[in-house]
Structure formats: structure tokens, C-alpha cells
N, C-alpha and C positions, 0 to 999 in steps of 0.2 A: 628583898630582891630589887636591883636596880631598874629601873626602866629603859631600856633601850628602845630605841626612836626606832620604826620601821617606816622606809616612804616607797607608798606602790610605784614602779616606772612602769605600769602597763602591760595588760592581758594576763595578769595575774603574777606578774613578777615583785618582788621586793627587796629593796637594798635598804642595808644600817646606815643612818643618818653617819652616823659619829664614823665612818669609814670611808665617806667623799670626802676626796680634794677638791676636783674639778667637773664641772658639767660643762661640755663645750659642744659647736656644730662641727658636723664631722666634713666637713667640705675643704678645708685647710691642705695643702698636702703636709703641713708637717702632722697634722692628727692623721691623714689616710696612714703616711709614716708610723707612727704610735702602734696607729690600729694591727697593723702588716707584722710588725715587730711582736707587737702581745700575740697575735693567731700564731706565729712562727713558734714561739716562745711558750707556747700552752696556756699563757697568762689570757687570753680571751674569753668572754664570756657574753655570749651571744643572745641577749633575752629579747628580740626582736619577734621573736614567732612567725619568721618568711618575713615579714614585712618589711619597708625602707628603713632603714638607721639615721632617726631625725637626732640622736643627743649619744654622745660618746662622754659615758662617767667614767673617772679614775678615781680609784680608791689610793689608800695609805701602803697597800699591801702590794703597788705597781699593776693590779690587775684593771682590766678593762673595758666596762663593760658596755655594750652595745646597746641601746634602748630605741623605741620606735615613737617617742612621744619628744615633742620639741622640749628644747633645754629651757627654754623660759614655766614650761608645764612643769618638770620636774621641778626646777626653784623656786615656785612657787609652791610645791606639795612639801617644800621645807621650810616653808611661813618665811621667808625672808627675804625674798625676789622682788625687788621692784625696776623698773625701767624708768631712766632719769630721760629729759625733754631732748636733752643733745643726743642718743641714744635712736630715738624714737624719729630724730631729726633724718638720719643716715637709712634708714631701713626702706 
């Protein structure tokens, strides 16, 4: 059996490592766009649990799903997230 990667995004939810694209802030209009398009489109997937949508993931599969945990939390719960100094500079 192969091991498939599971990374929690919070309050009990869980997504397949190996089926994120993207982990971005949802503050962008073109992600509110994204977001408006997946809900329309059934493609949304809302694992916020009421709470604020701090990280909007897209998978391989165009769906889209909603999380309450900042997107630096998430990439780092996939061992591979680091923030560079220029980065850290702007925030």
C-alpha cells in the first residue's frame, strides 16, 4: 500500500498532499474571482467551519477549497514552507 500524505488545514479537516497546486491569501480579487467561480460552479469546498477564510487551496482537480488557518500554517504542515528575508521585508 502506498502512503499517501494527509496534511490537517484545521478543525478537523484534511487534504491529500499530492493534490495541492496552490495555497494562496484570499484577499486578491482575482482569488475572490476563483473563489465566486468554484461556489457557482459546485467546485467549492468550504472547510472553514463558520470561521474567516485565512488560505484558499486549489487542487489538481480545479476544486477549491476554503481553509481557516493562514497559508504559511498550511505550508508548513507540508515540511517545506520557508519565508526568504525579502519576503519577511514587505509584510
Amino acid at each position: 500500500m502506498s502512503g499517501v500524505r494527509l496534511i490537517h488545514i484545521g478543525y478537523g479537516n484534511i487534504v491529500s498532499a499530492e493534490k495541492v497546486v496552490a495555497i494562496v491569501n484570499p484577499d486578491s480579487a482575482p482569488i475572490k474571482r476563483m473563489v465566486q467561480e468554484a461556489r457557482d460552479s459546485g467546485y467549492l469546498i468550504d472547510a472553514t467551519c463558520g470561521r474567516r477564510t485565512r488560505a484558499v487551496i486549489i487542487t489538481d482537480s480545479n476544486h477549491i477549497i476554503l481553509a481557516a488557518i493562514q497559508p504559511e500554517t498550511v505550508g508548513n504542515r507540508f515540511g517545506g514552507f520557508h519565508r526568504n528575508a525579502d519576503e519577511e521585508a514587505g509584510d
